[in-house]
C-alpha positions as CSV (number, residue, x, y, z in Angstrom):
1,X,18.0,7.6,3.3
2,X,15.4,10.5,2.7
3,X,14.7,8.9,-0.6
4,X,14.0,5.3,0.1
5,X,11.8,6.2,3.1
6,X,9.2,8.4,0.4
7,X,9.4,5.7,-1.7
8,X,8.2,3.5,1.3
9,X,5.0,5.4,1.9
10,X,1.9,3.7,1.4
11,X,-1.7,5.2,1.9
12,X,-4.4,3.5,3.9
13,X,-6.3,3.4,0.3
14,X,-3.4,2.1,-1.6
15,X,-3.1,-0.3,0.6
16,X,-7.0,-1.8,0.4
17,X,-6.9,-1.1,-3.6
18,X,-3.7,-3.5,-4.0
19,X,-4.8,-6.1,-1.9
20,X,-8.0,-5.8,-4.1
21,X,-5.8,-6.2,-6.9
22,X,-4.3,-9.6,-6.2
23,X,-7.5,-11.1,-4.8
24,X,-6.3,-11.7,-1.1
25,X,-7.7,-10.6,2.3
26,X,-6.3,-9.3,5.3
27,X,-5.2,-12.6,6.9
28,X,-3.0,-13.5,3.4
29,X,-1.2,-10.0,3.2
30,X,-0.2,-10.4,6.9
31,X,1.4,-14.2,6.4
32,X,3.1,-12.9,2.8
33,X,4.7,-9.9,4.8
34,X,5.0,-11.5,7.9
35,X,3.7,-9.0,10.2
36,X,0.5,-9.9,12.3
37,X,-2.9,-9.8,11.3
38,X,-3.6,-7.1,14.1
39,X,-1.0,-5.5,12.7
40,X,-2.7,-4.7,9.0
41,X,-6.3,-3.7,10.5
42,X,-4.6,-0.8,12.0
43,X,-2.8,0.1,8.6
44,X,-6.0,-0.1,6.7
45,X,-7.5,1.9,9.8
46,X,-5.4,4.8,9.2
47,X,-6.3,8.2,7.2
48,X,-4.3,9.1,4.8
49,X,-0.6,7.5,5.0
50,X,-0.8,4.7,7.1
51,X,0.8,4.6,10.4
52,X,3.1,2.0,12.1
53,X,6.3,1.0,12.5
54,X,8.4,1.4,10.0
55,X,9.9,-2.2,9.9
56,X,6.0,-3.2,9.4
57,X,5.8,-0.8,6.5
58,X,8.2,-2.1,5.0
59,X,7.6,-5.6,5.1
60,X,4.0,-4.7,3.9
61,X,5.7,-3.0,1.0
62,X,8.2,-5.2,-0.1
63,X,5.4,-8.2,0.2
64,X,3.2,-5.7,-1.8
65,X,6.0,-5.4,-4.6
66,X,7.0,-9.5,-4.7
67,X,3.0,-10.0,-5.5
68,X,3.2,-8.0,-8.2
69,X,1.7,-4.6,-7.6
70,X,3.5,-1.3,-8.1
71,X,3.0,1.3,-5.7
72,X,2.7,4.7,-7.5
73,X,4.0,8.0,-5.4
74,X,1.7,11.1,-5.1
75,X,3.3,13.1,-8.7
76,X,5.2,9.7,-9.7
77,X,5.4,8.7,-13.5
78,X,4.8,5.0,-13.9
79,X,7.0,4.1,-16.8
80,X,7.2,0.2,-17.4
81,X,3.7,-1.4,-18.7
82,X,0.8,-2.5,-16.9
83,X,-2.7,-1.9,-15.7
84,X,-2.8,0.4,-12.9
85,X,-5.5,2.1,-11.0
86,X,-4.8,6.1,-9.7
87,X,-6.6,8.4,-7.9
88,X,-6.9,12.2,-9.9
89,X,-6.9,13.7,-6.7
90,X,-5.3,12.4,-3.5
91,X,-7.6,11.3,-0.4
92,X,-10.5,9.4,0.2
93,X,-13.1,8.7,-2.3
94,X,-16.0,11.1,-2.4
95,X,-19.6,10.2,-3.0
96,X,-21.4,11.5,-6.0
């Protein structure tokens, strides 16, 4: 149980950059996980890991993973092929 719960995790910031990814908006990623649009505002509003209830999540997740993006752990090896975009330092992005 342990396990599939870290591998449900998703950061506020993952969660922008893979919606980024596939070209859809707010509004799009709520009908494909069937959550509300309320609901992914206050996801993307969170610091760090992203807060809700876990069926949410999870719905938000899996919808994530149908469209096509992989969600990469904090220390997770990526092994099949595929662009992919990862931070080299976890939080959010500083200014240079």
């Amino acid at each position: 149980m342990f396990s599939i719960w870290i591998s449900r995790v998703i950061t506020s910031f993952q969660m922008r950059a893979a919606r980024a990814l596939l070209g859809i908006d707010q509004k799009t990623l709520a009908e494909l996980a069937g959550v509300s649009l309320p609901t992914i505002q206050r996801m993307e509003a969170s610091v760090g890991t992203v807060r809700g209830v876990i069926e949410s999540l999870t719905r938000v997740v899996d919808a994530l993973n149908r469209a096509g993006v992989e969600l990469i752990g904090e220390h997770a090896r990526s092994e099949d092929g595929g662009r992919g975009v990862r931070l080299k330092e976890p939080g959010p992005p500083r200014r240079i």
